[in-house]
LUMDRENPA-548551 format. One record per atom (N, C-alpha, C): x, y, z; residue in three letters; residue number from 1; atom name. Coordinates in Angstrom, 2 decimals, decimal comma. Each point is the difference from the previous one (the first is absolute). Example, Ala and Ser with C-alpha at 12.3 -4.5 7.8 and 13.67 -1.06 7.14 Angstrom:
residues 2
x/y/z/residu/num/atome
13,19/-5,69/7,80/Ala/1/N
-0,89/1,19/0,00/Ala/1/CA
0,90/1,20/0,00/Ala/1/C
-0,35/1,05/-0,72/Ser/2/N
0,82/1,19/0,06/Ser/2/CA
-0,77/1,09/0,73/Ser/2/C
end
This chain:
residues 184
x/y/z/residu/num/atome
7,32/47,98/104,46/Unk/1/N
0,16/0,75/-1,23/Unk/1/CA
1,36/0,68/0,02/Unk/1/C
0,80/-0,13/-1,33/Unk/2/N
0,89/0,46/0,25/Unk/2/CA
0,38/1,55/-0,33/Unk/2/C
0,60/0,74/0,49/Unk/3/N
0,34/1,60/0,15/Unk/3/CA
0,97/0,45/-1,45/Unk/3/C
-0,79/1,00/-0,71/Unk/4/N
0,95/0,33/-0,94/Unk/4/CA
1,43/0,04/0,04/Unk/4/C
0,38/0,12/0,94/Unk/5/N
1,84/-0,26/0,09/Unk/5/CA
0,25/-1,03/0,03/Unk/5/C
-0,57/-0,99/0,77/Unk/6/N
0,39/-1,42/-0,35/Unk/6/CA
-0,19/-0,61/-1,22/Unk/6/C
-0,65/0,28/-0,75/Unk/7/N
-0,69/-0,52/-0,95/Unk/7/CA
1,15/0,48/-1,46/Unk/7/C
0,62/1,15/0,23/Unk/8/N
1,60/0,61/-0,52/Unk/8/CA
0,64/-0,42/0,44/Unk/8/C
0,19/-0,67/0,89/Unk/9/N
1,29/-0,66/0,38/Unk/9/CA
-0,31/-1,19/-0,61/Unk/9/C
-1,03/-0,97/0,01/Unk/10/N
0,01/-1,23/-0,49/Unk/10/CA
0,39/0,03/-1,77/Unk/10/C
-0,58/1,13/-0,39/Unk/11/N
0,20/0,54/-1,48/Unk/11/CA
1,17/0,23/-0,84/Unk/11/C
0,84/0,37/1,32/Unk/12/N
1,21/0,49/-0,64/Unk/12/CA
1,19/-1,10/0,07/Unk/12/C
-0,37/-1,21/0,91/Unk/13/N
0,38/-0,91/-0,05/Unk/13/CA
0,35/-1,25/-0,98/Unk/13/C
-0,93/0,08/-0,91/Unk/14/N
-0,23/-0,35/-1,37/Unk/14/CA
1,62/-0,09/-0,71/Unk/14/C
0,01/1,11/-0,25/Unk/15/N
0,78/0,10/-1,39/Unk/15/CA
1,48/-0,90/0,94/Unk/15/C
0,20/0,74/1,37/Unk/16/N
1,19/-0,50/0,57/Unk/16/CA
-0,06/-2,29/0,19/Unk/16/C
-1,26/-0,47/0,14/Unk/17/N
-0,09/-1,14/-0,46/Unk/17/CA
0,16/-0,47/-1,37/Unk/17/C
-0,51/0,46/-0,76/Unk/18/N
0,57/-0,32/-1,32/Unk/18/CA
1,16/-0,33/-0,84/Unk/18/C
0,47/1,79/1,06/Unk/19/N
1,55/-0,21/-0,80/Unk/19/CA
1,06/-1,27/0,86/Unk/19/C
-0,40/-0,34/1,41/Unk/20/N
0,49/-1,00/0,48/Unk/20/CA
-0,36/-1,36/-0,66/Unk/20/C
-0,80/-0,28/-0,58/Unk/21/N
-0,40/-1,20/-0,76/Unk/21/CA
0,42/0,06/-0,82/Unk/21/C
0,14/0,95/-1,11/Unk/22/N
0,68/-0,10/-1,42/Unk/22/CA
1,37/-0,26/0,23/Unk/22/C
0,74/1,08/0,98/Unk/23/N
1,25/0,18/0,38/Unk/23/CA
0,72/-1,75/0,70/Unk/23/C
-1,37/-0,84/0,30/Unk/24/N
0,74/-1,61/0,43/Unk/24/CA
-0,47/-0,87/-0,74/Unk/24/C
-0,94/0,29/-1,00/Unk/25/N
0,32/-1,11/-0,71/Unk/25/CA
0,64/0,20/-1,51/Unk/25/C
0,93/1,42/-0,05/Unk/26/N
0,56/-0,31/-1,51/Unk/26/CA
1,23/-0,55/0,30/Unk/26/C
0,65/-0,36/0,72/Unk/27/N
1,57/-0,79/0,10/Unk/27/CA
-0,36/-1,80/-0,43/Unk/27/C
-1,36/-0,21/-0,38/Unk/28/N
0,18/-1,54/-0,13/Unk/28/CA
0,66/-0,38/-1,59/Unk/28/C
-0,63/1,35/-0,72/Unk/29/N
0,57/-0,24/-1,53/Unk/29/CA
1,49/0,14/-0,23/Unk/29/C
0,63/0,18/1,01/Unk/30/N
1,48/0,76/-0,52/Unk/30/CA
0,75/-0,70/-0,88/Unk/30/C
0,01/-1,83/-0,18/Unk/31/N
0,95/-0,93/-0,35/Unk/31/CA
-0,97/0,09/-1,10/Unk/31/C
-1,37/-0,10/-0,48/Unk/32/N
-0,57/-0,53/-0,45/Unk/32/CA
0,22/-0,12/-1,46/Unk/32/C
0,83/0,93/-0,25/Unk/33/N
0,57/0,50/-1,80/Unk/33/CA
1,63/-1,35/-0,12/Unk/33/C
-0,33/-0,71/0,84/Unk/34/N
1,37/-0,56/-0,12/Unk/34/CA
-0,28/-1,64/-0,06/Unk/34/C
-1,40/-0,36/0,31/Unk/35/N
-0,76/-1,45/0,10/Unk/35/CA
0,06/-0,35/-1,89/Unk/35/C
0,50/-1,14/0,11/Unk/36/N
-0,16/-0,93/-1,03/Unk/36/CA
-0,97/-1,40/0,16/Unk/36/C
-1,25/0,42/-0,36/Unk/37/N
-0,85/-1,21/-0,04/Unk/37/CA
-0,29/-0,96/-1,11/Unk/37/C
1,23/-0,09/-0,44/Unk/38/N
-0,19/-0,58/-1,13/Unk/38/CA
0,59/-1,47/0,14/Unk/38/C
-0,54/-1,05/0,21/Unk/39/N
0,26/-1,18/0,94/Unk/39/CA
-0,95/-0,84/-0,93/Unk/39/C
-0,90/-0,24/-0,63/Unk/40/N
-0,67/-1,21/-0,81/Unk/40/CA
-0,45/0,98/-1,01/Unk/40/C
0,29/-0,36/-1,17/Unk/41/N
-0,96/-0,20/-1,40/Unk/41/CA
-1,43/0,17/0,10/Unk/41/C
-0,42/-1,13/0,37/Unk/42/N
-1,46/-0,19/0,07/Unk/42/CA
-0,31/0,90/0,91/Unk/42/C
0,81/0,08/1,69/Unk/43/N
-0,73/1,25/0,65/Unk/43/CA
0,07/1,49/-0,47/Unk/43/C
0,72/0,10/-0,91/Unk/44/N
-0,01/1,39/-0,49/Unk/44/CA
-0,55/0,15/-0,54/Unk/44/C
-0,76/-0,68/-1,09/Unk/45/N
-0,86/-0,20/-0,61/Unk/45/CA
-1,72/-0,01/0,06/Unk/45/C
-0,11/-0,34/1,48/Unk/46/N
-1,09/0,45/0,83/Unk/46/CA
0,23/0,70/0,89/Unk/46/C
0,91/1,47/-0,14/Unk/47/N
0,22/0,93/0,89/Unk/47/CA
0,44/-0,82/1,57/Unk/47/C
0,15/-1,20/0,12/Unk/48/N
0,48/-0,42/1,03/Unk/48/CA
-1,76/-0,25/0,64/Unk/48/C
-0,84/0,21/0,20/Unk/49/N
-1,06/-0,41/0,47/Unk/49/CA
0,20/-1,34/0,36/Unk/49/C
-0,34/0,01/1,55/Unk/50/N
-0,27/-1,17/0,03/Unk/50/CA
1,24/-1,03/-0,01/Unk/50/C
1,42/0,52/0,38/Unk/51/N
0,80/-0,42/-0,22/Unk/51/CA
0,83/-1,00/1,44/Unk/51/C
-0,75/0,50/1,07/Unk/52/N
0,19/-0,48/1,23/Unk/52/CA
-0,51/-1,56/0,10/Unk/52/C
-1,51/0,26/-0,42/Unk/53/N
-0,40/-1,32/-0,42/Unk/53/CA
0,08/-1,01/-0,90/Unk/53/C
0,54/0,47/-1,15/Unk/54/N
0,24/-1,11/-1,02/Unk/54/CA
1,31/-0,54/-0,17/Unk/54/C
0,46/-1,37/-0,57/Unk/55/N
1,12/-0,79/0,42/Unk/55/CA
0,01/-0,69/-1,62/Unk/55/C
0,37/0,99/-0,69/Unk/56/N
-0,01/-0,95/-1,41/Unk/56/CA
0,91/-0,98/-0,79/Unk/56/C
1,11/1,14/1,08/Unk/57/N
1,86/-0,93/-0,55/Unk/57/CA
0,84/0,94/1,24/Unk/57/C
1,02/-0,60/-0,18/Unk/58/N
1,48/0,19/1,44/Unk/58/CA
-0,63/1,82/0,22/Unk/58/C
-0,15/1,10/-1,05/Unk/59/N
0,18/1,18/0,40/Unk/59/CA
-0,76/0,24/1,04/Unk/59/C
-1,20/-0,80/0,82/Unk/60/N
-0,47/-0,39/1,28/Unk/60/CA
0,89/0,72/1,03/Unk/60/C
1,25/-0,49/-0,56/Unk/61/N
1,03/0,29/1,88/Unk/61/CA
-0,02/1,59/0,18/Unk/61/C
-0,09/0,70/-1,53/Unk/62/N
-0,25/1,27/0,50/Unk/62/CA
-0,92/0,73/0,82/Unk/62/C
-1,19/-0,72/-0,07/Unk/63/N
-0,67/1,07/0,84/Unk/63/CA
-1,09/-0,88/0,95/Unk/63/C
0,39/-1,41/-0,29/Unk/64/N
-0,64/-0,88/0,91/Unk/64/CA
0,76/-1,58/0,25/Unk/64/C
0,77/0,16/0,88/Unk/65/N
1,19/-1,39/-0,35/Unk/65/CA
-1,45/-1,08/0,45/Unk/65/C
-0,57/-0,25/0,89/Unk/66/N
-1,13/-0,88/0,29/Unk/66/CA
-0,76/-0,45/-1,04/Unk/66/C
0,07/0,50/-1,23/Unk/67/N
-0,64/-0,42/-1,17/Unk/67/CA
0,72/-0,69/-0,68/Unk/67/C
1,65/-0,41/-0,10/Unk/68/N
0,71/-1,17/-0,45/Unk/68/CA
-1,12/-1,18/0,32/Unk/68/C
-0,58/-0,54/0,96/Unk/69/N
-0,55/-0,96/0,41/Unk/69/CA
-1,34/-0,12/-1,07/Unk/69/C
-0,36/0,45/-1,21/Unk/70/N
-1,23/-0,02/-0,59/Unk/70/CA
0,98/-0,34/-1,30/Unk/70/C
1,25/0,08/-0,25/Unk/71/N
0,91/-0,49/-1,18/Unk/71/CA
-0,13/-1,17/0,27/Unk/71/C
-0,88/-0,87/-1,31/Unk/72/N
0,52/-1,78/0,47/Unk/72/CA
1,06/-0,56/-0,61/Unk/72/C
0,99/0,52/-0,44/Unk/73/N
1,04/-0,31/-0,54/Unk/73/CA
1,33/1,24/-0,30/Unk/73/C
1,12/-0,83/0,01/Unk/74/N
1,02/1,54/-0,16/Unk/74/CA
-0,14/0,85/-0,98/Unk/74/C
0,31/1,08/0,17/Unk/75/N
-0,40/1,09/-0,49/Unk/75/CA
1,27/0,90/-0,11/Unk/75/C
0,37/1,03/-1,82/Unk/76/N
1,21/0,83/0,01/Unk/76/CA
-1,25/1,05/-0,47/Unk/76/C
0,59/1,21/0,49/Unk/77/N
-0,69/1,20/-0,70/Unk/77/CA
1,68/1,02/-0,07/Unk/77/C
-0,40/0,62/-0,96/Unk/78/N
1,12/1,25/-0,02/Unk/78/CA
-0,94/0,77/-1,55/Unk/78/C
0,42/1,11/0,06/Unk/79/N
0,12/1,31/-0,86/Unk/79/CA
0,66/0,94/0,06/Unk/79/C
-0,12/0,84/-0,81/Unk/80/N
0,61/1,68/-0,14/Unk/80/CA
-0,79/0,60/-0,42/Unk/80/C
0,13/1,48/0,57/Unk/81/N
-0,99/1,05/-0,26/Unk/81/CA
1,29/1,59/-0,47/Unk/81/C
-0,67/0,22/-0,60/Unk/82/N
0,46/1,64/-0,68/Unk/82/CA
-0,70/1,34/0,12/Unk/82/C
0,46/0,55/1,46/Unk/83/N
-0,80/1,14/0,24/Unk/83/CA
0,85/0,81/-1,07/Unk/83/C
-0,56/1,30/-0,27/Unk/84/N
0,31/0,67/-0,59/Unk/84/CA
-0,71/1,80/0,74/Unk/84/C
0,55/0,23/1,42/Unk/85/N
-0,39/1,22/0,50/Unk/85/CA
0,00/1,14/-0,32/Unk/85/C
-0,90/1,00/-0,15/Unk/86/N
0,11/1,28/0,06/Unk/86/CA
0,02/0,98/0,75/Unk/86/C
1,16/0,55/0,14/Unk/87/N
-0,34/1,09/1,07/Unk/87/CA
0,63/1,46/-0,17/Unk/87/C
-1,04/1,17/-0,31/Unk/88/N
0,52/0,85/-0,15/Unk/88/CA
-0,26/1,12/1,22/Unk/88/C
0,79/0,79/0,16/Unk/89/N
-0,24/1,01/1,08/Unk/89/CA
-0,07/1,64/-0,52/Unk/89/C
-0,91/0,89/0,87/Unk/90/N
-0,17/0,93/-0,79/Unk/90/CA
0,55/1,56/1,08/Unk/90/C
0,87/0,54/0,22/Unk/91/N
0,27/0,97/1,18/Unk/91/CA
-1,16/0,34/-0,02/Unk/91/C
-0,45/0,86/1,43/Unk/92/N
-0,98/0,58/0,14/Unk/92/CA
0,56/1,38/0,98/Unk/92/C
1,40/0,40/-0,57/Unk/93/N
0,43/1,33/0,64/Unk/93/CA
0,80/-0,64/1,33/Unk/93/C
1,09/-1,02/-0,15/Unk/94/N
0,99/-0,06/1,24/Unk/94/CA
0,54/0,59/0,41/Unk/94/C
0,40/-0,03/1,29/Unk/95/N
0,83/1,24/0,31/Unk/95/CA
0,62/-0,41/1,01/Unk/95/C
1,42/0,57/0,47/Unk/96/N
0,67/0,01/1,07/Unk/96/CA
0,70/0,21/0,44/Unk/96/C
-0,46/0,55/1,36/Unk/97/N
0,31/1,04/0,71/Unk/97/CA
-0,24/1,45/-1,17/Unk/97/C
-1,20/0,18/0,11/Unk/98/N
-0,52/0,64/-0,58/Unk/98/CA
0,00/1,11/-1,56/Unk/98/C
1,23/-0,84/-0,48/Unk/99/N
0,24/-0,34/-1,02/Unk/99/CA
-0,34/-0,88/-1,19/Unk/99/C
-0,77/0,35/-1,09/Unk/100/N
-0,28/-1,60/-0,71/Unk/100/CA
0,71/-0,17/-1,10/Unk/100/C
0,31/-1,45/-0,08/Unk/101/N
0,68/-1,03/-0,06/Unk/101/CA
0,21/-0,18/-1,76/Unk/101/C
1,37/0,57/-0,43/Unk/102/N
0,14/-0,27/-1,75/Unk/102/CA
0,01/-1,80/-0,31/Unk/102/C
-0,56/0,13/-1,06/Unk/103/N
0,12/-1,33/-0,36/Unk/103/CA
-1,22/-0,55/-0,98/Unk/103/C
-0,32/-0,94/-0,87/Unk/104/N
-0,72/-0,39/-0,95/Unk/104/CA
-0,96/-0,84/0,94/Unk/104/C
-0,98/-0,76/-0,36/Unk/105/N
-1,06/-0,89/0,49/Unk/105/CA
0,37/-1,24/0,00/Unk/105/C
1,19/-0,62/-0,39/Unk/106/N
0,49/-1,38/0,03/Unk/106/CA
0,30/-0,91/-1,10/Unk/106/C
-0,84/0,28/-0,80/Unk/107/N
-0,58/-1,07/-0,82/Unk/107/CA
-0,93/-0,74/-0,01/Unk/107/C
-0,12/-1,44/-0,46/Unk/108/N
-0,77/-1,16/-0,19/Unk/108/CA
0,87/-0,67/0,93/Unk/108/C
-0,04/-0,30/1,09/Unk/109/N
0,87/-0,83/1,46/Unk/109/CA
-0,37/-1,46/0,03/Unk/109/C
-0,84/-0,29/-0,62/Unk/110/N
-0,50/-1,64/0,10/Unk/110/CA
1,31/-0,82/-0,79/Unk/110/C
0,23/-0,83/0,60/Unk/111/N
1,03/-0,83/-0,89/Unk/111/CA
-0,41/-1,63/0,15/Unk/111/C
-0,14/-0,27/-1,12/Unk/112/N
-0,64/-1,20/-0,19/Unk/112/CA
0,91/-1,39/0,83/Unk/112/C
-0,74/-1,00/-0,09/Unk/113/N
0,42/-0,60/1,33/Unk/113/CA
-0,51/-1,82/-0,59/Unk/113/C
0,18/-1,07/0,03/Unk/114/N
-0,24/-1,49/0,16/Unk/114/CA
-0,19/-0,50/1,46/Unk/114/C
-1,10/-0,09/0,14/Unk/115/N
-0,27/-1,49/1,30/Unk/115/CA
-0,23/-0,55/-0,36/Unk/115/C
0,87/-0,99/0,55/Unk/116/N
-0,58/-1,79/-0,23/Unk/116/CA
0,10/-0,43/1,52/Unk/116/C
-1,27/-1,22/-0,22/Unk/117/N
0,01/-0,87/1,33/Unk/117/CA
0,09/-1,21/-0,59/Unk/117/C
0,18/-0,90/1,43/Unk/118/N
0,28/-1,85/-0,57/Unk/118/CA
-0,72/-0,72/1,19/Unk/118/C
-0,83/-0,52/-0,07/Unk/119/N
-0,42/-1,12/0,97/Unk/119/CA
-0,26/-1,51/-0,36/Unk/119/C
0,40/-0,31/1,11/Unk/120/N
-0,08/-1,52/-0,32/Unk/120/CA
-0,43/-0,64/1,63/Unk/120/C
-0,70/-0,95/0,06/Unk/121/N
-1,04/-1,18/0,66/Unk/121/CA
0,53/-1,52/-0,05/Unk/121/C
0,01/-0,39/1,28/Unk/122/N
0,16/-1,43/-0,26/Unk/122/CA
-0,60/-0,40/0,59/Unk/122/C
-0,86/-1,12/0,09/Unk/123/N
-1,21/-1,25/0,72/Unk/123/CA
0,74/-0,66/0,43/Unk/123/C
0,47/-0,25/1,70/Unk/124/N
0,59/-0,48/0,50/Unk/124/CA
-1,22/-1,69/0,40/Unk/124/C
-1,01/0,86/0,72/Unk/125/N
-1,06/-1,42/-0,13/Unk/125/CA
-1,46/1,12/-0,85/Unk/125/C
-0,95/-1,11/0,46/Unk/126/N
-1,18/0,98/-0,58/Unk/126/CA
-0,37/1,25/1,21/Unk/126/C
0,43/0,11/0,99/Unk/127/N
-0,19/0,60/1,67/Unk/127/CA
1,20/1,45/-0,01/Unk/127/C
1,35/-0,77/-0,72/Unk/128/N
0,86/0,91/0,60/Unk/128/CA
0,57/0,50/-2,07/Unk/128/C
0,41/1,35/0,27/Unk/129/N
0,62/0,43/-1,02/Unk/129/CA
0,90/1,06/0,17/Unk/129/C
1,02/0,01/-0,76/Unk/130/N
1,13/1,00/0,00/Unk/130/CA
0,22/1,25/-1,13/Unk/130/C
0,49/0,83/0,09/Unk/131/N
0,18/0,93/-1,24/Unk/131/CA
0,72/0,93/0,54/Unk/131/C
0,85/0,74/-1,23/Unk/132/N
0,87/1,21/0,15/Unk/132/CA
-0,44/0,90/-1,22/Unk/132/C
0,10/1,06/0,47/Unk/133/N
-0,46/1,51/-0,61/Unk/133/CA
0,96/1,04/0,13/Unk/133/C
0,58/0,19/-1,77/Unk/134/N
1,25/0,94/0,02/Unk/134/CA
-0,94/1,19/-0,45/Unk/134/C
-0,19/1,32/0,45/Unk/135/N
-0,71/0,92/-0,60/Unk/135/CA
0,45/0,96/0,27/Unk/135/C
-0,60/1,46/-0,68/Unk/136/N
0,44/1,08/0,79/Unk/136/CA
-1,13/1,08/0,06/Unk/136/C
-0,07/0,05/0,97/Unk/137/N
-1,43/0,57/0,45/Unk/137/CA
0,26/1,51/0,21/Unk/137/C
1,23/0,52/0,18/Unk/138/N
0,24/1,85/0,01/Unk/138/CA
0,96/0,37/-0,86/Unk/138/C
0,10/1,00/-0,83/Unk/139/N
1,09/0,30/-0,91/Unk/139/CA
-0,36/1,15/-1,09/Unk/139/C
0,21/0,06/-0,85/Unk/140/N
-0,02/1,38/-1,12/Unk/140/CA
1,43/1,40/0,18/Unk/140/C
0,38/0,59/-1,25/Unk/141/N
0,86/0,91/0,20/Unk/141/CA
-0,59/0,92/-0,17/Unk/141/C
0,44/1,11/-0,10/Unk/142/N
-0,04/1,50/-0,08/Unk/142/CA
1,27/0,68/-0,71/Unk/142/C
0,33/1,10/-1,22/Unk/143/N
0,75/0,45/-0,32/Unk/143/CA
-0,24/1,21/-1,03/Unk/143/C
0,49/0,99/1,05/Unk/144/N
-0,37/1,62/-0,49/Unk/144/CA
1,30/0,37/-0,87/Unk/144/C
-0,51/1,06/-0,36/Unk/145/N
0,97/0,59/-1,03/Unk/145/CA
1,27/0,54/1,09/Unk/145/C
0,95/0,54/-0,30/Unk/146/N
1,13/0,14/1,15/Unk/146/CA
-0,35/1,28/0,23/Unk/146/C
-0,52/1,07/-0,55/Unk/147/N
-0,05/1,66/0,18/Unk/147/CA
-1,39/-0,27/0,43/Unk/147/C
-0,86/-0,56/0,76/Unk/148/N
-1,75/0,16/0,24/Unk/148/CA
0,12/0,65/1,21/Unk/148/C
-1,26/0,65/0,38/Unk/149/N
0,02/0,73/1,33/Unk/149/CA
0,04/-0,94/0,84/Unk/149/C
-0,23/-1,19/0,48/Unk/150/N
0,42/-1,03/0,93/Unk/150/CA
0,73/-0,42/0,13/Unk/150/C
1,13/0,02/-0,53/Unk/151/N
1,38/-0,07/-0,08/Unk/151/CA
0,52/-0,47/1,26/Unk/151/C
0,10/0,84/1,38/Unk/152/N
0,19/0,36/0,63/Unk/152/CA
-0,54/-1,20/1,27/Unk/152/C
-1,05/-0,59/-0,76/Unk/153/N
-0,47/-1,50/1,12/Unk/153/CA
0,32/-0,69/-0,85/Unk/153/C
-0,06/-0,29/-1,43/Unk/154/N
0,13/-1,46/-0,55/Unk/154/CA
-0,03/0,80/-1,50/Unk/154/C
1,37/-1,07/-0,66/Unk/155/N
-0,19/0,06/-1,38/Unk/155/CA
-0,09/-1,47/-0,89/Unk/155/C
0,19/-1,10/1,06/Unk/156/N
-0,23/-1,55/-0,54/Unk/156/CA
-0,50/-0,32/1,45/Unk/156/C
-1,24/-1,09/0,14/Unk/157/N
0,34/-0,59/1,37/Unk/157/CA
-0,84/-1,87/-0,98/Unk/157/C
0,81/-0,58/0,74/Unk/158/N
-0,61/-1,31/-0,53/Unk/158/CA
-0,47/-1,15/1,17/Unk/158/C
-0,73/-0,63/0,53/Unk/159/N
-0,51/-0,91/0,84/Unk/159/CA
0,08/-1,22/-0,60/Unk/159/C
0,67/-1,05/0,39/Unk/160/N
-0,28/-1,41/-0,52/Unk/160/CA
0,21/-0,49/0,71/Unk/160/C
-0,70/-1,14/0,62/Unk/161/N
-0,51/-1,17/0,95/Unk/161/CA
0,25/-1,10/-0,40/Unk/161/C
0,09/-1,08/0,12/Unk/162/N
-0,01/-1,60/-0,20/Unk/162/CA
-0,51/-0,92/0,91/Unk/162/C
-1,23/-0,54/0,07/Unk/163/N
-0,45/-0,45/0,99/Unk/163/CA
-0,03/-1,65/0,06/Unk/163/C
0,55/-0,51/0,88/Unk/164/N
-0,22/-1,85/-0,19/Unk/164/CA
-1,09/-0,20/0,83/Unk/164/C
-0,74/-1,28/-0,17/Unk/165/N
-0,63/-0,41/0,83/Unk/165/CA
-0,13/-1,17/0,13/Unk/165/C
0,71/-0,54/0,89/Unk/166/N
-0,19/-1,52/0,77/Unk/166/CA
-1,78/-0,42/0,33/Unk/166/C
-0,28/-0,86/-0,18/Unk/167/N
-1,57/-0,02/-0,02/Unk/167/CA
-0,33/-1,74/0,46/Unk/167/C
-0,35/0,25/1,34/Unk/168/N
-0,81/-1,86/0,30/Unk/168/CA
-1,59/0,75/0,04/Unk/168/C
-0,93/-1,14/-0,13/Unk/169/N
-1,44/0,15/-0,28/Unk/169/CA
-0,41/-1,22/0,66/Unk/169/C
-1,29/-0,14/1,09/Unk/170/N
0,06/-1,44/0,34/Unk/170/CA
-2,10/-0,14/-0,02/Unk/170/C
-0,32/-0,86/-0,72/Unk/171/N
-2,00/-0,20/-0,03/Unk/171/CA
-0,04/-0,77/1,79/Unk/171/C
-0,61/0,75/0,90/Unk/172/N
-0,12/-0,55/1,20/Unk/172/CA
-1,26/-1,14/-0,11/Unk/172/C
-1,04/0,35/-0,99/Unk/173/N
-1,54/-0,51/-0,23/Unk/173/CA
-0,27/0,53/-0,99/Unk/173/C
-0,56/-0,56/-0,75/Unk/174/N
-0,79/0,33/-1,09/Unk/174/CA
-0,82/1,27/-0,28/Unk/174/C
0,10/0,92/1,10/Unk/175/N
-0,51/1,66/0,03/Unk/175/CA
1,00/0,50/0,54/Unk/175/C
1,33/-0,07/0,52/Unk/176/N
1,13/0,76/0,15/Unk/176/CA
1,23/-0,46/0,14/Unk/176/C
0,47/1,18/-0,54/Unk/177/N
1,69/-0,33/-0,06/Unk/177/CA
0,24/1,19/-0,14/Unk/177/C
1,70/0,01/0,28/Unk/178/N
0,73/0,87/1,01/Unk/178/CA
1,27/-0,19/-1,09/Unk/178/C
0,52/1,62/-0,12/Unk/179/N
1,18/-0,02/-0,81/Unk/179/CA
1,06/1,17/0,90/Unk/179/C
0,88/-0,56/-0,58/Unk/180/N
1,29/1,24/0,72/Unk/180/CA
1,10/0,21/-0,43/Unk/180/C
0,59/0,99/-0,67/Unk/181/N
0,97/0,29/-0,89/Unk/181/CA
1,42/0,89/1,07/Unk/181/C
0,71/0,24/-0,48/Unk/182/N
1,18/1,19/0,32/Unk/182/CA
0,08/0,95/-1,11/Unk/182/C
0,10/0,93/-0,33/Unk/183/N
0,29/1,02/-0,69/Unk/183/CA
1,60/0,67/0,59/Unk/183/C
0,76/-0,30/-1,06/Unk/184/N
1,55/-0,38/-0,18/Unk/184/CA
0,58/1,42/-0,78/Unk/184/C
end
C-alpha cells in the first residue's frame, strides 16, 4: 500500500508529464502552413482519400510512383489551381523589452498565388513504365502592411519550390510492383 507521500509525489508528477508531451509533439506542425497538396483534380476533389491507392492518370507519381504500372497506356495530366489565402493577425499586447510595440495589425497578408502541376507517363512495355512530375508541393506569400507591429521579423516573406520528378515504375507479378522517383 502506498504511503500518502508517495502517492503526492506520483501526483504531482502529472502535470510535469504532460507538459513534456505537449511540449514534443507541437514542432511536427511548424512547415505545415506552407504544404501545397494540390497535385490532382480528381484527388482534390475527394479530399485526397484514398489517394495512395488509386492510379487513375500520370498524377500517380505524386504520391505513389508504383501505381504508373495500373496506367495501360500513356498518360498527360496537368492543371492549375488558385489559392486565394487569408491571413489576418490580431496583437495581443507585444512588447519588447518591456516596452510594447507601436504599430497597426498588418492587414489582410494572404496574397493570392497559381499552382500548376504537369505529369506525364509513358508505357515502355506492359511491366515497365516511366513518368515525370513537375509540381510544387511548398509555397504561399505573406505581405503586411509596412508600419504593423511585426515589422520587426517580417513584412513580405514568400516560399516557392519547384519540384521535378524523374519516375521508373516496374509490375514484378500481377500483385506487386515497385516504383521510384527523385524529387529534383
Amino acid at each position: 500500500m502506498h504511503t500518502l507521500k508517495q502517492l503526492r509525489v506520483k501526483l504531482s508528477l502529472i502535470p510535469i508529464l504532460v507538459a513534456l508531451t505537449v511540449n514534443s509533439t507541437a514542432s511536427v506542425a511548424f512547415a505545415g502552413g506552407f504544404a501545397l497538396n494540390e497535385q490532382s483534380v480528381k484527388g482534390l476533389g475527394n479530399a485526397f482519400a484514398g489517394s495512395a491507392a488509386t492510379a487513375d492518370d500520370a498524377s500517380t507519381i505524386f504520391f505513389n510512383p508504383a501505381g504508373l504500372t495500373r496506367l495501360r497506356d500513356n498518360s498527360f495530366f496537368g492543371a492549375s489551381y488558385v489559392i486565394f489565402p487569408t491571413i489576418i493577425f490580431q496583437n495581443q499586447g507585444s512588447v519588447a523589452t518591456g516596452v510594447p510595440l507601436s504599430g497597426g495589425n498588418g492587414g489582410e497578408a494572404g496574397v493570392d498565388i497559381i499552382v500548376p502541376n504537369l505529369y506525364a507517363a509513358w508505357s515502355v512495355s506492359d511491366r515497365l513504365k516511366l513518368g515525370i512530375g513537375i509540381n510544387v508541393p511548398f509555397g504561399l506569400s505573406s505581405k503586411y502592411d509596412s508600419n504593423w507591429v511585426g515589422r520587426y521579423q517580417a513584412v513580405e516573406s514568400k516560399l516557392t519550390t519547384i519540384n521535378i520528378n524523374p519516375t521508373v515504375a516496374a509490375k514484378l507479378s500481377d500483385n506487386l510492383s515497385v516504383g521510384a522517383d527523385l524529387n529534383i
